[in-house]
Every structure is written in structure tokens, then in C-alpha cells.
C-alpha positions as CSV (number, residue, x, y, z in Angstrom):
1,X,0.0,0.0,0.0
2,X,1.4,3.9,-0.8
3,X,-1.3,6.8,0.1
4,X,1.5,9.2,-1.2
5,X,-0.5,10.3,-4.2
6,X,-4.0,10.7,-1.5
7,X,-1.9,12.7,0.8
8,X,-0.9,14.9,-1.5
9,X,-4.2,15.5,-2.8
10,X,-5.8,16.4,0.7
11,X,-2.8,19.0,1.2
12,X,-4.2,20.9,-2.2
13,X,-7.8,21.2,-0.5
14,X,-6.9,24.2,1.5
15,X,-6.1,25.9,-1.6
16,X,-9.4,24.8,-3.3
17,X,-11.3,26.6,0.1
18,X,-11.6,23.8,2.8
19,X,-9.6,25.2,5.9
20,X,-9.2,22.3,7.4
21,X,-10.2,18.1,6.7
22,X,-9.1,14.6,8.1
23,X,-10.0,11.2,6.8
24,X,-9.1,7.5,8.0
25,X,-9.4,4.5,6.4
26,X,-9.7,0.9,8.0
27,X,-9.6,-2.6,6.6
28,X,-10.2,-5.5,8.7
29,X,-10.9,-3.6,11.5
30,X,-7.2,-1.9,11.8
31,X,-6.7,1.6,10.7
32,X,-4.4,1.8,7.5
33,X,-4.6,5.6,6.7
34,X,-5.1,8.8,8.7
35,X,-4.3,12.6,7.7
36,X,-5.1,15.7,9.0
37,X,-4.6,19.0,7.3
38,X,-4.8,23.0,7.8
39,X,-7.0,23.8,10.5
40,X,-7.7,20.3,11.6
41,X,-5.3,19.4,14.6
42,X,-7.3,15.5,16.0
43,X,-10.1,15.7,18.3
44,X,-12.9,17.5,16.9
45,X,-16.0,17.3,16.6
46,X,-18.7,18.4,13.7
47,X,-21.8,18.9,12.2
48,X,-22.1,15.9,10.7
49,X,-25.5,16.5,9.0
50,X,-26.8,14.1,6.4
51,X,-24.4,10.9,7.3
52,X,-26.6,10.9,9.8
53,X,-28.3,8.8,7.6
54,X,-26.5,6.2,7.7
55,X,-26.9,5.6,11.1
56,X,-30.5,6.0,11.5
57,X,-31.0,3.7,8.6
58,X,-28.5,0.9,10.4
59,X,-31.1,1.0,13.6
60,X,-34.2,0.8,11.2
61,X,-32.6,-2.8,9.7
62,X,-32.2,-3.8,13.3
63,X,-35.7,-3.4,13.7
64,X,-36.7,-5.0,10.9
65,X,-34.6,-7.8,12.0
66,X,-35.9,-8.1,15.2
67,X,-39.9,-7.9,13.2
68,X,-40.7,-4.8,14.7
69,X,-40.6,-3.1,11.5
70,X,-41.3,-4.1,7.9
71,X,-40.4,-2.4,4.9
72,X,-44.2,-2.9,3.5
73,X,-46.0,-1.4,6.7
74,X,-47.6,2.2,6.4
75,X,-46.7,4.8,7.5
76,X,-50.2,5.5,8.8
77,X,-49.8,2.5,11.3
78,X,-47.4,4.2,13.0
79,X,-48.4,8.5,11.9
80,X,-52.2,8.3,11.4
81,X,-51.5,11.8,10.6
82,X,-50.3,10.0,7.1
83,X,-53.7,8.1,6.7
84,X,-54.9,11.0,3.8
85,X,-51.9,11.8,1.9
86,X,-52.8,14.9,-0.7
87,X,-50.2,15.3,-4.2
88,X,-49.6,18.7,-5.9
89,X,-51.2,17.8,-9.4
90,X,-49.9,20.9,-11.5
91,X,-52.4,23.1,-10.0
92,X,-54.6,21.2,-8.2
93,X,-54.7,19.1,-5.2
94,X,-55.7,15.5,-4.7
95,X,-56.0,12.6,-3.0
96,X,-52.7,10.5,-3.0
97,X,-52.8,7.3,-5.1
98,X,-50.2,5.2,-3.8
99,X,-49.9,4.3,0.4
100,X,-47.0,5.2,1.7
101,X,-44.4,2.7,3.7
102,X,-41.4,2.4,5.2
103,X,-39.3,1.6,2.5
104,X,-40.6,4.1,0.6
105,X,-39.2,6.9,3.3
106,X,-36.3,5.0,3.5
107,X,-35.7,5.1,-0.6
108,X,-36.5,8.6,-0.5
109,X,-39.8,8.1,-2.6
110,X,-41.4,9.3,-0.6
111,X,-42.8,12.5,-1.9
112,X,-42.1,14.8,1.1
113,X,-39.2,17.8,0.9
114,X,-36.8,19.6,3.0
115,X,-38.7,23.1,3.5
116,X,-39.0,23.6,7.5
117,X,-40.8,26.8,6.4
118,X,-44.2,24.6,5.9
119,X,-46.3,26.6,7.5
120,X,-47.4,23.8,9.5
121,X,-44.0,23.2,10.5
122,X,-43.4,26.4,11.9
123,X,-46.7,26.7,13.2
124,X,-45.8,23.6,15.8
125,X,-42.8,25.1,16.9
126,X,-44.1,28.2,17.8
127,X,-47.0,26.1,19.7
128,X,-43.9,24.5,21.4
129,X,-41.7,27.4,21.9
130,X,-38.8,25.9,19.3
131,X,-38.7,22.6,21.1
132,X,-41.1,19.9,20.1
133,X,-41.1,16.9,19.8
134,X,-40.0,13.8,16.4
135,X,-43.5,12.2,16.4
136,X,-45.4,15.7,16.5
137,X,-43.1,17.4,14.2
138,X,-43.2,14.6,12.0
139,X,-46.8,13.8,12.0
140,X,-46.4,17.9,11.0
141,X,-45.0,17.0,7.1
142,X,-47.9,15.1,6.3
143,X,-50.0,18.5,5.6
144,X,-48.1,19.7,2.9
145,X,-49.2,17.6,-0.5
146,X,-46.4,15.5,-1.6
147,X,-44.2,16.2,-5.1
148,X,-45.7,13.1,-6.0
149,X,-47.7,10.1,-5.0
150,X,-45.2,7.3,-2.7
151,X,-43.1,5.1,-4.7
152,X,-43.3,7.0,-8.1
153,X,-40.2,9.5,-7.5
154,X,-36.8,10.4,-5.9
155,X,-36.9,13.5,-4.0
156,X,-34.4,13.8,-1.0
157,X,-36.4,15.5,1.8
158,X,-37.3,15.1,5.4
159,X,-38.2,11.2,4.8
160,X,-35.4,10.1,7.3
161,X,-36.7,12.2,10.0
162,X,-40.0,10.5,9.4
163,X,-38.3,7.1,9.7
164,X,-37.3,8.5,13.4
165,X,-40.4,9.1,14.1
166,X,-41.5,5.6,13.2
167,X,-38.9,4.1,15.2
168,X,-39.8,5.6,18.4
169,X,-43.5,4.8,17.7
170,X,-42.4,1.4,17.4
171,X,-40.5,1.0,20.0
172,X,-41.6,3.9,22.7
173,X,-37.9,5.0,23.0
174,X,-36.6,8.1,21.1
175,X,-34.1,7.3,18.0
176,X,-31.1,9.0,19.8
177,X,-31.7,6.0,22.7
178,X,-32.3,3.4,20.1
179,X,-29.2,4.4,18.3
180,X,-26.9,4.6,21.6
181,X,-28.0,1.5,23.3
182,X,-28.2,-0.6,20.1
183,X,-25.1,0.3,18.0
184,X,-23.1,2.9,19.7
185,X,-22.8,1.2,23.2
186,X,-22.3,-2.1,21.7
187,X,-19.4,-0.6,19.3
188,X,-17.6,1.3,22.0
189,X,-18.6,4.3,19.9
190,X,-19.1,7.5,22.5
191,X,-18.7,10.9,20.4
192,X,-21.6,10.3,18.1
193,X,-24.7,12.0,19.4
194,X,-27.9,13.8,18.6
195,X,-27.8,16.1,21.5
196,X,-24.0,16.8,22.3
197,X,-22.3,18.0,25.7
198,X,-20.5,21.0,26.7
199,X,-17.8,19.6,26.6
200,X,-18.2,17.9,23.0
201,X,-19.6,21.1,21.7
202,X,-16.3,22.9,23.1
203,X,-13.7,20.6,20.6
204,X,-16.6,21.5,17.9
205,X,-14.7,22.6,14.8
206,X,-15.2,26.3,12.6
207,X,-17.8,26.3,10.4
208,X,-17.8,28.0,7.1
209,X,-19.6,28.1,3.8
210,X,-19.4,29.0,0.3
211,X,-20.7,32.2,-0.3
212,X,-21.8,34.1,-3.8
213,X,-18.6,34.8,-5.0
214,X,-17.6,31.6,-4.3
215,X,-14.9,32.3,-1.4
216,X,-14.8,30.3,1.9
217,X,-16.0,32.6,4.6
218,X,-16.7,31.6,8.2
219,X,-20.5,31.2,9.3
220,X,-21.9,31.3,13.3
221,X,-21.4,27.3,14.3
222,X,-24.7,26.1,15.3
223,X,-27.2,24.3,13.8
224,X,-30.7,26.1,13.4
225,X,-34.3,24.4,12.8
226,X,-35.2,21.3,13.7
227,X,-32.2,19.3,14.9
228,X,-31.7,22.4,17.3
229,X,-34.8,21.1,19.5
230,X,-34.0,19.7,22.6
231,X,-36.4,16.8,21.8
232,X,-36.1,16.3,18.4
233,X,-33.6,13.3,17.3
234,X,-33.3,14.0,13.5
235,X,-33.0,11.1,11.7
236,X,-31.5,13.1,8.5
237,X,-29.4,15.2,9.9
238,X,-28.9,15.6,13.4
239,X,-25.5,13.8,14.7
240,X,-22.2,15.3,15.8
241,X,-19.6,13.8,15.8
242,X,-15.5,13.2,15.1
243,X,-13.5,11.2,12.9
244,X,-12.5,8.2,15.6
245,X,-16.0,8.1,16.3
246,X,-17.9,7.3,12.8
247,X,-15.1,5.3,11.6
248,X,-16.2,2.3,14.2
249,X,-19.6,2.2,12.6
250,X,-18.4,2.0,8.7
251,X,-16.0,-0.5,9.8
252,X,-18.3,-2.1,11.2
253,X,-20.9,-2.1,8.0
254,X,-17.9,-3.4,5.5
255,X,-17.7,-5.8,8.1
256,X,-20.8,-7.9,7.5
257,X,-22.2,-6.4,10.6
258,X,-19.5,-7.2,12.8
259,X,-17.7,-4.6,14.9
260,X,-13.8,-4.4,15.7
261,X,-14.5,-5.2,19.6
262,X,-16.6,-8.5,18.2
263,X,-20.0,-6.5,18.3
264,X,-22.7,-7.5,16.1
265,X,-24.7,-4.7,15.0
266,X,-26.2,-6.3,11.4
267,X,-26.1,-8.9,9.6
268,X,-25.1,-9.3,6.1
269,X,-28.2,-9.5,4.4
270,X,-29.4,-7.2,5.9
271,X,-26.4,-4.5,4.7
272,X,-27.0,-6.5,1.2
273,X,-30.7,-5.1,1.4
274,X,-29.5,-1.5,2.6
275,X,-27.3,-0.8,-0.3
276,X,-29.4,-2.8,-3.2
277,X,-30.6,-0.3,-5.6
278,X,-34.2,1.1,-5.3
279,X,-34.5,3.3,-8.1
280,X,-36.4,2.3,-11.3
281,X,-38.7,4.5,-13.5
282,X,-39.6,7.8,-12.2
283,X,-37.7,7.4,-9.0
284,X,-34.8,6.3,-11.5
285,X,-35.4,9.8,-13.2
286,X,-35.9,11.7,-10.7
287,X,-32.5,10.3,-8.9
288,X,-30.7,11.5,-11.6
289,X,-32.1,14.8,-12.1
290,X,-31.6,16.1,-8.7
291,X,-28.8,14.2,-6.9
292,X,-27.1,12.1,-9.8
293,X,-23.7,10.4,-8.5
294,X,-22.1,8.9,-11.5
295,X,-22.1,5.5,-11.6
296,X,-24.1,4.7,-8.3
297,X,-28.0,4.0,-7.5
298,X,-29.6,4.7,-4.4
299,X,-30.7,2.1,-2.0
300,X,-32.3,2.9,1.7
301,X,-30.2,5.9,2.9
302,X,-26.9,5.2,1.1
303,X,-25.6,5.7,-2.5
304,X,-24.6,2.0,-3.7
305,X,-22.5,1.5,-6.8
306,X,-23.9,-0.2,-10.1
307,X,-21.6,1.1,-13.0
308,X,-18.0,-0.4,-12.7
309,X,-16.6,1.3,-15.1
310,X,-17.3,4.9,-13.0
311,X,-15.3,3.8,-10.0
312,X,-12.4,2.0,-8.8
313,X,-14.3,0.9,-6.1
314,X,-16.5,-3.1,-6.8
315,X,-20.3,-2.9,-7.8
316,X,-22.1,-2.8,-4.4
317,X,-19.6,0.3,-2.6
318,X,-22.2,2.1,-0.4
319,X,-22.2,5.3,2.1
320,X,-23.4,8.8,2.0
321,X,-22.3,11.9,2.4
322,X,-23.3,15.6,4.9
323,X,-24.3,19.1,3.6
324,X,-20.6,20.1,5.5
325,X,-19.0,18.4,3.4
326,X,-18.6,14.8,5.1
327,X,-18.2,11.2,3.2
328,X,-17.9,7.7,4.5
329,X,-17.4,5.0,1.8
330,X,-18.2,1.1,2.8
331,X,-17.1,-1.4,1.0
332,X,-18.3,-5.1,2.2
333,X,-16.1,-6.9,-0.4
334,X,-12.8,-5.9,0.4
335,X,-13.7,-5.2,4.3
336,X,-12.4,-1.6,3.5
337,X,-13.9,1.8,4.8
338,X,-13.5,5.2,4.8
339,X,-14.9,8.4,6.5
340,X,-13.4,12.0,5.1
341,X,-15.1,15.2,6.7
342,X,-14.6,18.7,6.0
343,X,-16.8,21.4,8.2
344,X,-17.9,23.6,4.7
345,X,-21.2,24.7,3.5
346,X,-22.8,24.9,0.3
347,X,-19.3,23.4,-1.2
348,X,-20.9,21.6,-4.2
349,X,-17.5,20.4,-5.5
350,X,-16.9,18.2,-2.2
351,X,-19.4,16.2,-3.6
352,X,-18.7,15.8,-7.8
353,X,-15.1,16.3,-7.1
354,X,-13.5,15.9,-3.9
355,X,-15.4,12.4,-2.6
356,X,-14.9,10.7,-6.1
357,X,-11.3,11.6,-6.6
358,X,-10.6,10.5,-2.7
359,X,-12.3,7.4,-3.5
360,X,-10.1,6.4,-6.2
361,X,-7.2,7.6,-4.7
362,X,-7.7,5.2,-1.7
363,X,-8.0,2.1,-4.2
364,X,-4.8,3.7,-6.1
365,X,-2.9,3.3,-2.7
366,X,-4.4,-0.2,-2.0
367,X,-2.9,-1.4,-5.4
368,X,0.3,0.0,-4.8
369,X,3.2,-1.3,-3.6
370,X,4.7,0.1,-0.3
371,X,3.8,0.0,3.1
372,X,0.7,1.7,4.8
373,X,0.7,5.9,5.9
374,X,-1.0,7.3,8.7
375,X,0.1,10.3,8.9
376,X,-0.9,12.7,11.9
């Protein structure tokens, strides 16, 4: 193995506008790769936004493991507030067509978006003084008419957040519980959380974004909305995190379940089921109209590779990604994963750019002959 030629490329980033980034990668369980650079000194912590995701989706398989959950119940059973769905029709309203379910939320079909100024939305949290709860807030989405009826689109929107909300339903236990006493306990895992300390907030690194001329400026850190609320656990987007952290759960996903303390957390058909492709027809379409990856699909919560010949990475390389910037990268094959993160808004080239050339850089070094780098 020689990461010379990835190294290299994340000491360019500062000069493309990320202040500061660090990435591991483990295979088999043992870390082969770790670099830090610019602002980044080892021990922070970050927004880690939408590879939230990934976890939320990793407790939602448990459950359907279990039979709690199944990927054909409605919504409805859980939300009654979901019982009489209404679509935007050009300019009409109607009833929805299609019942919505669980997989559906979890393959982003289904039909909901990300705008928290709903007026419903914001109507609850002024009724609750900004801190209301998953199931109310949740239950909240269902009066705005869907893009389209369930199962017949892609649109990435609140549907995680949703799948939260079903989860504690299920269960009676918020998602942030769920999550720490079923994966993150069991892992060993202790700086991933939906509702951080003090003292995790205070190693919390700057936060910037991309603004209209395109230069990295800093932006207040905090997060604003709904994974601000005291007693709202996010399933799309409310984790914090650090590096050490999130690296113990993707190991553990390449690792047919199985974390590097012994832990089982999944098993393998059920991360076979996770990253298997869900898009076909519309949702196909509308996957890649709006948040295309080359080469890759969309299963339940994570990209999944289906074109070879766009990657270095095998057919079946899964993860996701955060709106600061963050990627993880799982690959149950080769046992291999990765977790980059970056702390930058609105950075649109992290995503086309940055994450794929990373990727293949990390399977460049693999090939290569020489020993491993971690470089700190």
C-alpha cells in the first residue's frame, strides 16, 4: 500500500477553500490511513448532517430484523397523521394514489421535501416554543401535499426524519436511545450523538460556507431548525460527531455487521438489502435529475455503486455523504472503509469532485506497492 498520491491530494484542499479536513481509512478492523490538514489538529468534533443517515437507517434494519418493522408497513400504522396523503397535481390538489411505507421513506420516494418553512412546520414550533417533539413534528410533514404520489419519485427531503419518528413509535424509545444502546454502546462508539455535551460542543470545529462569489467565509457554528430542538432526534441530519468516532460504525458495515470489539450490530443481508438499488422508472429519473452520483444508484439511505466502469471501487460500494462536506465509503467486499469530513457549506464540489477523486485515490494506494501511511 502507498497513500503518497492521496496525501498529496488532501494537502491541495486548502487551496481549493476547505480550511481544514481529516480522513481515516480501516480494513479489517485496523486503521491503514489517517491525515489531517490546515485547521484540523485530531479531536474535533462536527456537524455531521446528512451521514446521519447512515446511522438512523443501520437501527431501522435492526428493527426489521428483530420484526418490529417491515419495509411494507404504512406509514399510517405508525403516523395516522399519514392516513390521507394529498399530491400537488400541477395546480390542483388531490388525493394520493399510492400508500405510503417504510421503504418508501427510506428510498426517498417518498414525496415529502426539505422546506421547514411549511407553515405547519413552523406553526408547531411556535406552539412548542422551538422545542417539540420527532412524532409531532413529523406527523407535521404530512399536511403539505407531496411532489408526487409514494413510490413514483426520488426526491431527498425530510423522509429520514419520518423514519425516526417511526422508530420511536415502534418501539416507545426516542431514536437517539435506540441508536446509543443498540449500535453505539455495543461498538464502543461515545462521540456520536444527537444532543452533544459541553464539553463535546467545546472541541466542535469552525464552520464556514461557500458564499456568492464563491470564497470560503466563516459562518456562526450552530445548527438552526429542527435538529436544534431539545427533543427532536433527527433522523436526516442531526449527529455530531469526530472522525475516531464514525469510523467504528463504517468498519463495522464493511464488516458484514460485525464490529472491531466483536459486536454484532447487522447482519449481512441485511447491509445486502440496505445498499441494493431502489431506483427504477420515475424514481430512477428523478434520482438522476436532482442528486445524480455517477455510476451509483440509491438504495435505503446510502448511494450504492452499479456502474464499474465509473469507479475504482467493486459494484455494491455504499455510504453517503453531509451538507458540511462529510463522506464515509463502505465497501463489504474488500472489508475496506472510509470516512473524510470537512466542516464547509454549500461546497458543491466536495461532492462531484472531492469524494470521487478521494475514492479512487484510496484504491490507487491499496494497489500500490509500499507500506501503509498514517500520517498525523
Amino acid at each position: 500500500m502507498d497513500f503518497q498520491k492521496l496525501t498529496k491530494y488532501l494537502n491541495r484542499l486548502p487551496d481549493e477553500g476547505v480550511p481544514g479536513c481529516e480522513m481515516t481509512v480501516w480494513q479489517d478492523h485496523r486503521e491503514i490511513y489517517r491525515h489531517r490538514v490546515g485547521e484540523a489538529k485530531g479531536g474535533e468534533t462536527y456537524w455531521l448532517y446528512s451521514a446521519t443517515k447512515v446511522l438512523t437507517m443501520t437501527v431501522t434494519m435492526q428493527l426489521i430484523e428483530k420484526g418490529l418493522l417491515h419495509l411494507s408497513d404504512p406509514v399510517a400504522d405508525y403516523l395516522p397523521a399519514y392516513a390521507h396523503l394529498t399530491v400537488q397535481d400541477g395546480d390542483t390538489v388531490r388525493p394520493a394514489k399510492t400508500v405510503m411505507t417504510l421503504e418508501h421513506l427510506m428510498a426517498m420516494q417518498g414525496g415529502l421535501d426539505y422546506d421547514t418553512t411549511a407553515p405547519a412546520i413552523q406553526r408547531k414550533m411556535r406552539e412548542r416554543g422551538g422545542d417539540a417533539a420527532t412524532v409531532e413534528m413529523a406527523s407535521c410533514f404530512a399536511e403539505k401535499p407531496l411532489h408526487f404520489d409514494p413510490g413514483q419519485g426520488f426526491r431527498y427531503s425530510l423522509c429520514h426524519d419520518v423514519v425516526g419518528a417511526i422508530v420511536e413509535v415502534a418501539t416507545g424509545k426516542p431514536l437517539s436511545v435506540l441508536a446509543r444502546e443498540n449500535v453505539l454502546e455495543p461498538l464502543g462508539i461515545r462521540n456520536l450523538t444527537f444532543h452533544p455535551s459541553s464539553e463535546q460542543l467545546s472541541r466542535l470545529a469552525p464552520q464556514y460556507t461557500v458564499n456568492e462569489a464563491g470564497k470560503t467565509v466563516p459562518v456562526p457554528n450552530r445548527r438552526d431548525g429542527l435538529p436544534s430542538m431539545p427533543r427532536y432526534d433527527s433522523g436526516g441530519g442531526g449527529l455530531m460527531g469526530d472522525v475516531d468516532s464514525y469510523i467504528v460504525l463504517a468498519d463495522a458495515l464493511a464488516n458484514d455487521g460485525v464490529g472491531a470489539n466483536g459486536a454484532r450490530i447487522l447482519s449481512r443481508a441485511s447491509i445486502d438489502d440496505m445498499r441494493r438499488d431502489r431506483q427504477t422508472g420515475e424514481a430512477l429519473t428523478g434520482w438522476r435529475k436532482v442528486l445524480h452520483k455517477k455510476g451509483y444508484g440509491y438504495g435505503l439511505g446510502v448511494r450504492t455503486l452499479t456502474d464499474p466502469a465509473s469507479s475504482r471501487s467493486p459494484i455494491g460500494e455504499f455510504g453517503w455523504d453531509g451538507a458540511a462536506g462529510a463522506w464515509v465509503m463502505m465497501d463489504a467486499d474488500n472489508r475496506l472503509a472510509a470516512f473524510y469530513v470537512q466542516h464547509v457549506l454549500n461546497m458543491n464540489r466536495a461532492y462531484y469532485e472531492f469524494h470521487p477523486a478521494i475514492r479512487d485515490l484510496i484504491y490507487e494506494g491499496l494497489s500500490r506497492r509500499g507500506r501503509s501511511e498514517k500520517t498525523l
